[in-house]
Backbone bond lengths (Angstrom), bond angles and torsions (degrees), N, CA, C in turn:
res aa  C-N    CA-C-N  psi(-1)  N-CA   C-N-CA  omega(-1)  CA-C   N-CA-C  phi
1 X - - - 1.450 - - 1.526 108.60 -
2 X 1.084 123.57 112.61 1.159 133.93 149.63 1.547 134.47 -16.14
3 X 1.165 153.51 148.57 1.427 154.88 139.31 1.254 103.62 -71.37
4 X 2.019 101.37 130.14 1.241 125.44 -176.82 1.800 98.60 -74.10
5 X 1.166 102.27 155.02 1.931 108.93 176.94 1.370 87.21 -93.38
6 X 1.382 115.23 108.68 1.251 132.83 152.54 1.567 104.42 -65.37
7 X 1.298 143.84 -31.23 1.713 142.56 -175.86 1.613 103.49 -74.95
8 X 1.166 101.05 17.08 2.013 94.64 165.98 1.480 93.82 -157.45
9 X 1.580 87.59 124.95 1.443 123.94 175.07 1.611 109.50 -103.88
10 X 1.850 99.96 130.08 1.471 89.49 -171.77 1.591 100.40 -62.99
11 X 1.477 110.31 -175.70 1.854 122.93 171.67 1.403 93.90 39.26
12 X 1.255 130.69 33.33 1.633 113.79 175.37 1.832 102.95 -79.96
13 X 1.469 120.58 -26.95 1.327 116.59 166.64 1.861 122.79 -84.15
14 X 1.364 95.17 2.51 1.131 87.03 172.71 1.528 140.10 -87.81
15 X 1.341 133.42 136.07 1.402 100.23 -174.34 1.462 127.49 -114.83
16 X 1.559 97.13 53.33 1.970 103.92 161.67 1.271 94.06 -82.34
17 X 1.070 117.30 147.91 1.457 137.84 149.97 2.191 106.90 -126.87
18 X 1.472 81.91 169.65 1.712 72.83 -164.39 1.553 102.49 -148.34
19 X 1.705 157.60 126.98 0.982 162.31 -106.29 1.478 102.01 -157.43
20 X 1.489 126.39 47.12 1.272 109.91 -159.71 2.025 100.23 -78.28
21 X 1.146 112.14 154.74 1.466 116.81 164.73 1.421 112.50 -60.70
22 X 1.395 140.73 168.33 1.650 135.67 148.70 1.018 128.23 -42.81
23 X 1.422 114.46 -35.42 1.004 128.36 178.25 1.653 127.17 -73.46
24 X 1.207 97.71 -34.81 1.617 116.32 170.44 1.568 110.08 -58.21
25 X 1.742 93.21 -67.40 1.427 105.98 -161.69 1.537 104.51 -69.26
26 X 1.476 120.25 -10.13 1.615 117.85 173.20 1.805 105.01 -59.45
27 X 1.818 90.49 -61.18 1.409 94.29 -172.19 1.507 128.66 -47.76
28 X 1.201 113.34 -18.53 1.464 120.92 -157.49 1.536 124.91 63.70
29 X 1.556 106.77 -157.92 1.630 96.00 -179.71 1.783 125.68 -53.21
30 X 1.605 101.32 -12.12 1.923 93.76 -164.11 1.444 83.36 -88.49
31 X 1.214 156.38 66.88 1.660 156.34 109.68 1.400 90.79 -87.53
32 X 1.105 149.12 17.58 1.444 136.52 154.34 1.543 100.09 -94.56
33 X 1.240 133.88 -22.92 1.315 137.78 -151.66 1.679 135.87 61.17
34 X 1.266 121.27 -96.73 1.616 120.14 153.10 1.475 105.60 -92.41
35 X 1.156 130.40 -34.88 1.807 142.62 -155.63 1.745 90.88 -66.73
36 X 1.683 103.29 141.59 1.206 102.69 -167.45 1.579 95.29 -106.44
37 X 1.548 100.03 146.81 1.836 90.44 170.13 1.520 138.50 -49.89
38 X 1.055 111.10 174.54 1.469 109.03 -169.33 1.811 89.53 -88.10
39 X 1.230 132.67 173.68 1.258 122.05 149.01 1.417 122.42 -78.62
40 X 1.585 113.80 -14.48 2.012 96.63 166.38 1.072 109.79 -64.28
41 X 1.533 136.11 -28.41 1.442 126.39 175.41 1.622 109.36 -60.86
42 X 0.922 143.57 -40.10 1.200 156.28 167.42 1.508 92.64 -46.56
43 X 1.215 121.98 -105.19 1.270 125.02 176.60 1.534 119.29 -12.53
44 X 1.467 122.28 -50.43 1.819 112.69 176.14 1.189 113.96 -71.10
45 X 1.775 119.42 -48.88 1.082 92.91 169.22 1.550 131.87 -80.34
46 X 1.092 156.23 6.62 1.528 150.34 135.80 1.317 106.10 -29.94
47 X 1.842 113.74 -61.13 1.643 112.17 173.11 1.147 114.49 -48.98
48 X 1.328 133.69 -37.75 1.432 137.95 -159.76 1.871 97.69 -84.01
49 X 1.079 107.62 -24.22 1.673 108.12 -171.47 1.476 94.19 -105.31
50 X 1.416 135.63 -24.39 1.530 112.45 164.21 1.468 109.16 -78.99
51 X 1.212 135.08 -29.37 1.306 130.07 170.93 1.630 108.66 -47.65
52 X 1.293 124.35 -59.98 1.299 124.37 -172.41 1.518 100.90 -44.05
53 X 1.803 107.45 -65.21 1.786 110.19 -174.66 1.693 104.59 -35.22
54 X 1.156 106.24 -40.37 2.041 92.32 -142.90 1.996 79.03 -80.94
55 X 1.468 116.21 -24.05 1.595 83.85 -168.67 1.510 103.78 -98.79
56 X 1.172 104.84 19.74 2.152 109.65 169.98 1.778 94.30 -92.07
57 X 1.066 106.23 -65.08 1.804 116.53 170.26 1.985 117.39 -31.05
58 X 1.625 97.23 -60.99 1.653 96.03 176.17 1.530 115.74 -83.82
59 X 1.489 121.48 -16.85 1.409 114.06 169.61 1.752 112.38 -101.05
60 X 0.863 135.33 4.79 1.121 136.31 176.04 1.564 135.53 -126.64
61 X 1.640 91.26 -52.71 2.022 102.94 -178.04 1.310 103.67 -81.01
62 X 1.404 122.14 -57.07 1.674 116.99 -178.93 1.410 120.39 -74.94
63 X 1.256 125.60 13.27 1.276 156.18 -155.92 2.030 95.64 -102.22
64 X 1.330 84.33 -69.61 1.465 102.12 -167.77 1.585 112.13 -110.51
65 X 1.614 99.56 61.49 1.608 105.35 -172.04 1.660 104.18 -105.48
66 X 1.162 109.84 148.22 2.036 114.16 179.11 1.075 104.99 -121.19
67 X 1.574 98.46 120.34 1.409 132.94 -175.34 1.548 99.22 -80.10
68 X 1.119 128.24 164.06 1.385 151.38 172.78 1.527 120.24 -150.08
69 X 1.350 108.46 123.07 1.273 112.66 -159.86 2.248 88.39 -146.53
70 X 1.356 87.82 97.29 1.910 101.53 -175.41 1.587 103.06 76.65
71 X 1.523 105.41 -117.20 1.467 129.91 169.72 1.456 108.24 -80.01
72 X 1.351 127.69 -41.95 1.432 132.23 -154.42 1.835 99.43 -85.79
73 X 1.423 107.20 147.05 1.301 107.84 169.86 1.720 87.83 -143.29
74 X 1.754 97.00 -165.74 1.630 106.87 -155.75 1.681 86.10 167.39
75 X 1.799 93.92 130.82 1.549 109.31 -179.78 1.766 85.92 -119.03
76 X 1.538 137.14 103.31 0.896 105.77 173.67 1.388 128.53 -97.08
77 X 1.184 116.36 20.26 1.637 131.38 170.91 1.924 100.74 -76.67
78 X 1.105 96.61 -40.03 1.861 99.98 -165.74 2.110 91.74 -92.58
79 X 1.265 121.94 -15.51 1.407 124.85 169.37 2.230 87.01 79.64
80 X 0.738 93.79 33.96 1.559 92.69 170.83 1.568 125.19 -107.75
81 X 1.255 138.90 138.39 0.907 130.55 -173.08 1.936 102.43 -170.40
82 X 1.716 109.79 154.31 1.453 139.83 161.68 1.235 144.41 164.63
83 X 1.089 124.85 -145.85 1.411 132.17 -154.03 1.182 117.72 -117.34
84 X 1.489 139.77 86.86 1.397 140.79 170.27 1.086 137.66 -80.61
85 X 1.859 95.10 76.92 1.984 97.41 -169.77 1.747 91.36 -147.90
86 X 0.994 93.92 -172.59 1.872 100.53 -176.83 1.506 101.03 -71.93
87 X 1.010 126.62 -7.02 1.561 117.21 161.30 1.769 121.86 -144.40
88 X 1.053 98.32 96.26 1.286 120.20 -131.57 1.943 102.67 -124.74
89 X 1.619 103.88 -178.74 1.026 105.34 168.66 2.006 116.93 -177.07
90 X 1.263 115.89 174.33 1.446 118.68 168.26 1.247 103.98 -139.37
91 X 1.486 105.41 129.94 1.758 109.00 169.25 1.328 94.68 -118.15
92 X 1.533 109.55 116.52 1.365 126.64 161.63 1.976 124.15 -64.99
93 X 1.084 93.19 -25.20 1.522 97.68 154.27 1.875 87.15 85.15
94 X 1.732 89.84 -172.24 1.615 99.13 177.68 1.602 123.38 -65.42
95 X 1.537 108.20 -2.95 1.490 110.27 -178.56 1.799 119.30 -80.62
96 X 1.375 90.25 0.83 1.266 98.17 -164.47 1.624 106.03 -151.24
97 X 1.452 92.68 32.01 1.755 88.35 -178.59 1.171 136.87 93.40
98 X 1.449 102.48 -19.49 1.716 106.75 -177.25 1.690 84.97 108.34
99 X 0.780 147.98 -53.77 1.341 136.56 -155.31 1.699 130.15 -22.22
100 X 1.748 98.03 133.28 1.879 81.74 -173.24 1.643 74.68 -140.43
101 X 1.613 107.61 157.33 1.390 125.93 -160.21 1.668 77.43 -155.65
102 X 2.027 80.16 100.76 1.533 100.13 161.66 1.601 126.46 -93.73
103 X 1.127 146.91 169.49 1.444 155.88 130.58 1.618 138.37 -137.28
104 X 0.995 118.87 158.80 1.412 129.65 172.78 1.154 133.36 151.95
């Protein structure tokens, strides 16, 4: 599976934009009542919900990605890192105390 392109936002060329109150945007579509949305509303919010993805994705998922290099890997956002062989190990690093979980 592939990585989604977080650098394209749907309706990012579009230019509805839309001002809902809290109260609106709590309710969802029934603050329209029976009247159906326009499709620029459609369009901002999609932008507004790919915006959220790409900044959960660049502050968080690619943030805290594990590299693998042979046996050995290493998360260095989480400071974790070791050795995946019959004698082996995990150092949990300062997030967790110092902790290292030996075997062999």
């Amino acid at each position: 599976m592939s990585t989604p392109d977080f650098s394209k936002l749907f309706g990012s060329s579009a230019s509805s934009t839309q001002d809902w109150s809290d109260s609106n945007y709590l309710t969802g579509w029934g603050y329209l009542g029976q009247e159906l949305p326009p499709y620029q509303l459609f369009d901002f919010l999609q932008k507004q919900n790919d915006t959220k993805m790409k900044w959960l994705y660049d502050n968080l998922v690619s943030n805290t990605a594990v590299t693998w290099d042979g046996n050995n890997f290493s998360c260095p956002a989480l400071g974790i890192n070791g050795l995946m062989a019959q004698n082996g190990y995990i150092s949990f690093g300062k997030l967790f105390g110092g902790l290292i979980l030996q075997w062999g």
